[in-house]
Structure formats: structure tokens, C-alpha cells
C-alpha positions in Angstrom: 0.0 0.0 0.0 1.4 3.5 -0.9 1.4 5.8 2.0 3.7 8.3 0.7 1.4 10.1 -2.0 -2.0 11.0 -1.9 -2.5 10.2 -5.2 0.2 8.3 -7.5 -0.3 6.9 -11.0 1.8 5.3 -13.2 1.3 4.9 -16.5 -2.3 5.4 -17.0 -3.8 4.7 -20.2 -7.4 5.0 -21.1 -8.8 5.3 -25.1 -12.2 6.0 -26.4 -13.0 4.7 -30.1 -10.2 6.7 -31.6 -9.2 8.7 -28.9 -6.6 8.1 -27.0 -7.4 10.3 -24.0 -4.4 9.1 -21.4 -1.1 7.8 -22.8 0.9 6.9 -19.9 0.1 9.8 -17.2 2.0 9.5 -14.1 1.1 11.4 -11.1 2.6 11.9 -7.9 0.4 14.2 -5.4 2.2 15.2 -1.4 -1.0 14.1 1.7 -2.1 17.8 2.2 -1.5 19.5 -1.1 -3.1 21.1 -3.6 -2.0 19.8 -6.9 -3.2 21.9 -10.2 -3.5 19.6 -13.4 -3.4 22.3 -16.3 -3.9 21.6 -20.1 -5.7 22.7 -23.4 -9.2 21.1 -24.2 -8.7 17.6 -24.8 -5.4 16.9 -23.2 -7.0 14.2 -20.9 -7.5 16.2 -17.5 -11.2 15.1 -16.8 -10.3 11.7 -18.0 -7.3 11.6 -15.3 -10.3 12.6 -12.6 -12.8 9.8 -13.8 -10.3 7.0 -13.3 -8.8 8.3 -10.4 -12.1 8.4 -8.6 -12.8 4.7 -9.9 -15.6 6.2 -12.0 -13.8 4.9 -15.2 -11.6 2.1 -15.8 -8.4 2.4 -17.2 -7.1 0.2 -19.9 -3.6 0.2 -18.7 -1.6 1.2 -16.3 -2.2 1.8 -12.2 -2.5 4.1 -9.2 -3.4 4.4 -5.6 -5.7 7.5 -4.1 -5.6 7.6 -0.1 -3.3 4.6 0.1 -6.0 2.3 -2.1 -5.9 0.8 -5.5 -8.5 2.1 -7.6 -8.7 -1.3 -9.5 -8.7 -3.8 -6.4 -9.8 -1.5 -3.9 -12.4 1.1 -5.5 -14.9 0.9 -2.6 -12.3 1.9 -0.4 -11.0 4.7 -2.6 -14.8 5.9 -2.9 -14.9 6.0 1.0 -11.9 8.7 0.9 -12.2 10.7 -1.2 -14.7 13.9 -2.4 -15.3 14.7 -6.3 -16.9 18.1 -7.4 -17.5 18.0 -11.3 -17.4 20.7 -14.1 -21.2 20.8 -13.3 -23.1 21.2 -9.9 -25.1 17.9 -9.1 -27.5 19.7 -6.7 -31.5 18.9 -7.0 -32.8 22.1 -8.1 -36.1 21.5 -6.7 -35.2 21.3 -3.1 -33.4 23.8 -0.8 -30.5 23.7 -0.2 -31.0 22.2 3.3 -32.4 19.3 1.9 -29.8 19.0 -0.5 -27.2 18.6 1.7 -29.6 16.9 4.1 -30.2 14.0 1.7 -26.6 13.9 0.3 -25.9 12.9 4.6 -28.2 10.4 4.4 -27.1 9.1 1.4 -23.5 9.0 3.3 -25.4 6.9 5.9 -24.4 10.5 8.2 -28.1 10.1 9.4 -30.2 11.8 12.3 -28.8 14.7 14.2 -24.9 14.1 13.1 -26.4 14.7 9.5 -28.6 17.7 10.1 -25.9 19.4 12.5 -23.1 18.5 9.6 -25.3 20.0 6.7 -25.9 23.1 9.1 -22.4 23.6 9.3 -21.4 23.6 5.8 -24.1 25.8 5.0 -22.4 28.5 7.7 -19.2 27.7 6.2 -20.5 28.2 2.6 -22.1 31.4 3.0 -25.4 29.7 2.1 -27.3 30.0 5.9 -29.4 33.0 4.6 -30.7 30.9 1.8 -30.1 27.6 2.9 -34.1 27.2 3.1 -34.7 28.4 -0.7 -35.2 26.3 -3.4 -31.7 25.8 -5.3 -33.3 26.9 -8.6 -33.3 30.3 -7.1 -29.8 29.9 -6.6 -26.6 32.1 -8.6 -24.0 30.2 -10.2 -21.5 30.7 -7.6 -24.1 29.3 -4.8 -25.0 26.3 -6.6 -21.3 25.6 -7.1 -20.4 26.3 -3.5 -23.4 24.0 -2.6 -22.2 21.6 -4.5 -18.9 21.7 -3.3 -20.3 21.5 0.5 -22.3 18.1 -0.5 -19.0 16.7 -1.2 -17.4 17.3 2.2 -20.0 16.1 4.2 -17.9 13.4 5.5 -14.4 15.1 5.2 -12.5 13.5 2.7 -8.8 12.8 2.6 -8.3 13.3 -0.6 -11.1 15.8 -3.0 -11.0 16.0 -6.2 -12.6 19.4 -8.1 -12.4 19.6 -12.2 -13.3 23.1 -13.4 -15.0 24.0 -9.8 -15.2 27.9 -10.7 -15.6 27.8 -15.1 -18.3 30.3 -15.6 -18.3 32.1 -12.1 -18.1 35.5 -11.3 -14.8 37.2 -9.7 -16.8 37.0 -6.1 -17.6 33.7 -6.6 -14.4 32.4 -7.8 -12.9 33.8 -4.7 -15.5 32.4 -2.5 -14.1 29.1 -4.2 -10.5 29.6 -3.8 -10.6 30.5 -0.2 -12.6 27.2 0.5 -10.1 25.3 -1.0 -6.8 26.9 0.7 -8.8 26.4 3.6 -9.5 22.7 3.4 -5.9 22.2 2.1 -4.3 24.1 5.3 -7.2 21.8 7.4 -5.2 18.7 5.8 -7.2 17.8 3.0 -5.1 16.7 -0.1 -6.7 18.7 -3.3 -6.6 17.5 -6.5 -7.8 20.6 -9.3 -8.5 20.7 -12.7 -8.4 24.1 -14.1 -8.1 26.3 -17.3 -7.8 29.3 -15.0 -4.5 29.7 -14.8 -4.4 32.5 -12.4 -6.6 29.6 -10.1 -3.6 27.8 -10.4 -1.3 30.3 -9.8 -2.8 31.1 -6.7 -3.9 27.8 -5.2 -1.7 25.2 -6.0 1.2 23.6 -4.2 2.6 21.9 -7.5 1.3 21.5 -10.7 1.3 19.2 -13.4 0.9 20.5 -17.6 -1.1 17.1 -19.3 -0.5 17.5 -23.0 -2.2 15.0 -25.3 -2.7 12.8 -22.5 1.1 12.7 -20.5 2.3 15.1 -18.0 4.4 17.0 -20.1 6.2 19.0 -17.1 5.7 19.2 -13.2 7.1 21.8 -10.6 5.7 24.5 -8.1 4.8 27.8 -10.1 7.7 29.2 -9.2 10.0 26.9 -10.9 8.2 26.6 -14.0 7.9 30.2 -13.9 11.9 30.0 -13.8 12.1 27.5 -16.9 11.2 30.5 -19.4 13.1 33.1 -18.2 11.7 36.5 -17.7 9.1 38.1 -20.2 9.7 41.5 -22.3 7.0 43.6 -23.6 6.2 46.6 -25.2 3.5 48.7 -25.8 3.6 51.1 -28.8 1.4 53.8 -29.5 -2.5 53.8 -30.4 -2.1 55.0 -33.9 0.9 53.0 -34.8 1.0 51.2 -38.0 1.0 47.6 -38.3 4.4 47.8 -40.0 5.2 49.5 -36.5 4.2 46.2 -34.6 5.9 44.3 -36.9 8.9 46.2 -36.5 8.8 45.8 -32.8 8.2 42.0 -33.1 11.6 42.3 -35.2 13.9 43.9 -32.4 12.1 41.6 -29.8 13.2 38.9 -32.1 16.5 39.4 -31.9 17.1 40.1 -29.0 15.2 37.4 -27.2 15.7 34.3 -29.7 12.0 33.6 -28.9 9.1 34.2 -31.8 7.2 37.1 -30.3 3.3 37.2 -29.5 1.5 40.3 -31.0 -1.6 41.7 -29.4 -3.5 44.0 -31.7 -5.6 44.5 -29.4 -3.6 46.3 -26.9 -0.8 47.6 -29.9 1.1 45.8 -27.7 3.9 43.1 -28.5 5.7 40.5 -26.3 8.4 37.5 -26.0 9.9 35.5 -23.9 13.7 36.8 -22.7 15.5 33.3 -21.9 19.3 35.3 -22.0 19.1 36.7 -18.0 21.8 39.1 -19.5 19.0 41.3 -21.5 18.3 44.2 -19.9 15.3 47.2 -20.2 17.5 49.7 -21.2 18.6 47.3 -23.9 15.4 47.2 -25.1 14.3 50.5 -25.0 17.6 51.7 -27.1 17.2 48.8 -30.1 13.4 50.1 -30.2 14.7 53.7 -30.3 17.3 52.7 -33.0 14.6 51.0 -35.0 12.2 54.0 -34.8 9.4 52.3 -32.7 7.1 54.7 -30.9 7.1 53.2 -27.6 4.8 54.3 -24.9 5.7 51.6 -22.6 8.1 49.0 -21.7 8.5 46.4 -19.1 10.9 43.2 -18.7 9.2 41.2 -15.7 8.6 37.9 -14.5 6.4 35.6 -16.9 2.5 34.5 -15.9 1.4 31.2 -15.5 -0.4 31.9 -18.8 3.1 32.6 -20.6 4.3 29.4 -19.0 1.5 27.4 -20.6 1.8 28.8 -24.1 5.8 28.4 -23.7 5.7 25.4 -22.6 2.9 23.1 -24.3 3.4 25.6 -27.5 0.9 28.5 -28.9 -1.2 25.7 -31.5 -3.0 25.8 -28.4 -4.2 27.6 -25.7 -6.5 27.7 -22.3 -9.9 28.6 -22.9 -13.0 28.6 -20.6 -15.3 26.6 -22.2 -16.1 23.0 -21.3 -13.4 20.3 -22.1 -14.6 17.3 -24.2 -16.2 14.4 -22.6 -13.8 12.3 -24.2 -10.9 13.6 -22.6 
């Protein structure tokens, strides 16, 4: 029995028809971490989350969640752990007292231990004042945080969320992100699916880039932050040319060695500086030299968002919308 990771997987493999949604993914989660699995549409994340929670059987390959083998051991796996899918499984037709009321029993957490427990959650939540309100009446962001409360009703050890905050408002998402940090720092070990990369940014521990159905690359956000070097940018006037952006993609060019990324949008244009000898003043003289209007300039760490284009290449890129449900 592993007791070292939460989760670990080794060489999962799972296909559908054609698609080969896992080839090979190992994972290796820390008891007590959050653990952000990032990747385009497609790249196997929600696939990863079905097998790991036994809800899906993998055609090759092994792994253990809480200590248990999902293959030989699924009941026990199902005992420990929490799942909160892309979409909220609450009954819109009751309140949301009774959803988490009949979720307890469902847990067998019957008679005052269930009420007191849904009670709780519904504090914890923010959802007291309408904890007595059908759900349909709910927002996005409550249904979600309901849904998210059913699933800790007995506390797991390890919870798994994929996509808990797509579609949520900036209040919402917070509401979200605090719960989880919490629940982490509480012990919990959180396993999160997410095209948000700010989400990731600021809630995971480690994370772990799936492209085309292999972790790619692993490493806090810090370190793969520090794999790509720093990021320079420059904005250049409002009624610049398009030959002017082109010309500033140029000197960015050369002096990074990285293909540059223009944004029309913002006139602004930007690359990746892998030489830690450039410098801004560099920059700002080659622009001047090349006659480039520049309004602003800036040479600063890269995002998480750079990181993911850098790193699993700009053919594709995170998006919000819902990832297919055959990987």
C-alpha cells in the first residue's frame, strides 16, 4: 500500500473509439496539497479525474488514491475521497438544506450528526441566509459552493474538483479559492483541474501540464515560472502602424531568440527573454534605434499563462469553455 502520496499513477492509459485520452500519465500528489493539473481542451484532464475516482476504468496502467488501488480497492477509494465535477449535481427542486440533508443520508451521516453536519457547511459556505430556498433560485456561484459542500459532508482525505469555478463570477471564484486553501491548510489533499490559470497560480502547491494525455512538465509555479526566463514587452502607440508592430516584433526577435506574440488589441507586442543578461535599457535603445514609438516598456517575470503557451506551444491555448467528454 502507498502511504507516501496521496495520489500516484503510473502509466495510466485510457482510449475512447479513436481517442486516445491518457497515454501513460504518471502522477505523484504530497498528503495535504493542492496539486493543479493544467492543459488545453482535450489533453485528458477530466479523463485523469474519472479514473482516479474509480468512475472509469483504465485500460492500462495503475494508481493508488488515499493509500488504495482504484482497481482492487475502489470501494475503499470511494470512502476517501470527495469529487466536485465541471457541473453542480445539486437537486434544483429542493433547498438547499435538503440537499445537503439528503446527500448525509445518502452517506449513511443520518439523524442529528447529518442535520448538525449540513448546518455547518451551510455557515461555512455562506449559504445560511438561503439555505431554506429552493436551489433553482440559486446564482452560479451558490450552486457551485453548494455543490462543493455536499462533497465534504464526510471530510475526505483526498477531494477532487475539475473546473469547480468555469463560468463564475470574480466574487464567486474567490469564494471558491478560499474554501479550497482552507481545506488544504485543514489537511485535505486537493486535486484541481483548471483552465484558469491564475486559479492555479494562486492555489496550487505543484502543478502538473497534461498535454495530449502525458504530464508533459511538473514543478511549483515558481519553478516553472523560472524555466522560461523572464518576459519582455512593449506597448507602442495607439495610432501605430501595423508595420510599426511588426517592427517591434523584429527587435524583440532578436534580442530574445523567442518568436514574439502580437496583441493587436492592446498595440502591444511581447516574448519570452531566456538570456538573464538582457536588460530594459537594452530594449528600449534597439526600439529607439529601429524608430518604434514606444509608450511603454517592461521586462518582468512571466504569468502562469506565458508558462503554458511556452511550454505546451501557442497551436494551443486555455480557454473557458467546457473540455470534451472524451478527454
Amino acid at each position: 500500500m502507498n502511504t507516501t502520496y496521496a495520489v500516484l499513477s503510473e502509466g495510466l492509459e485510457k482510449r475512447f473509439g479513436d481517442v486516445h485520452a491518457l497515454r501513460g500519465l504518471d502522477l505523484a500528489v504530497a498528503p495535504g496539497t493542492v496539486c493543479g493539473v493544467l492543459g488545453p481542451n482535450g489533453a485528458g484532464k477530466t479523463t485523469a479525474v474519472r479514473v482516479l475516482t474509480t468512475l472509469t476504468r483504465p485500460d492500462g496502467g495503475s494508481a493508488t488514491v488515499a493509500g488504495h488501488d482504484i482497481a482492487k480497492e475502489a470501494a475503499a477509494v470511494r470512502a476517501a475521497i470527495g469529487v466536485a465535477g465541471q457541473y453542480a449535481s445539486v437537486d434544483s427542486e429542493l433547498t438547499g438544506r435538503e440537499n445537503l440533508r439528503l446527500f448525509a443520508k445518502l452517506l449513511r451521516l443520518r439523524g442529528t450528526a447529518g442535520r448538525a453536519r449540513a448546518d455547518e457547511l451551510l455557515e461555512r459556505f455562506e449559504l445560511g441566509q438561503a439555505a431554506d430556498r429552493a436551489a433553482r433560485t440559486y446564482s452560479g456561484g451558490m450552486r457551485r459552493r453548494l455543490d462543493l459542500a455536499s462533497s465534504l459532508l464526510v471530510p475526505p482525505r483526498v477531494l477532487f474538483l475539475d473546473e469547480p469555478t468555469t463560468g463564475l463570477d470574480p466574487r464567486s471564484r474567490g469564494q471558491i479559492w478560499t474554501a479550497v486553501r482552507e481545506l488544504a491548510d485543514e489537511g485535505t489533499t486537493v486535486l484541481l483541474t483548471t483552465q484558469y490559470l491564475e486559479e492555479a497560480d494562486r492555489l496550487a502547491d505543484n502543478i502538473v501540464l497534461i498535454d495530449h494525455g502525458r504530464a508533459a512538465h511538473s514543478g511549483t509555479p515558481a519553478a516553472l515560472k523560472s524555466r522560461i526566463g523572464a518576459y519582455a514587452e512593449v506597448v507602442v502607440a495607439e495610432d501605430a502602424t501595423e508595420t510599426v508592430l511588426v517592427a517591434a516584433a523584429g527587435v524583440l526577435d532578436q534580442l530574445t531568440g523567442t518568436e514574439p506574440v502580437i496583441d493587436r488589441a492592446r498595440r502591444a507586442v511581447g516574448a519570452v527573454a531566456s538570456d538573464g543578461t538582457l536588460t530594459l535599457p537594452r530594449i528600449v535603445r534597439e526600439l529607439d534605434a529601429a524608430g518604434v514609438p514606444v509608450i511603454d516598456a517592461s521586462l518582468r517575470p512571466p504569468t502562469l499563462d506565458e508558462v503554458f503557451l511556452r511550454l505546451t506551444g501557442d497551436s494551443v491555448t486555455p480557454r473557458t469553455e467546457n473540455e470534451r467528454s472524451a478527454a
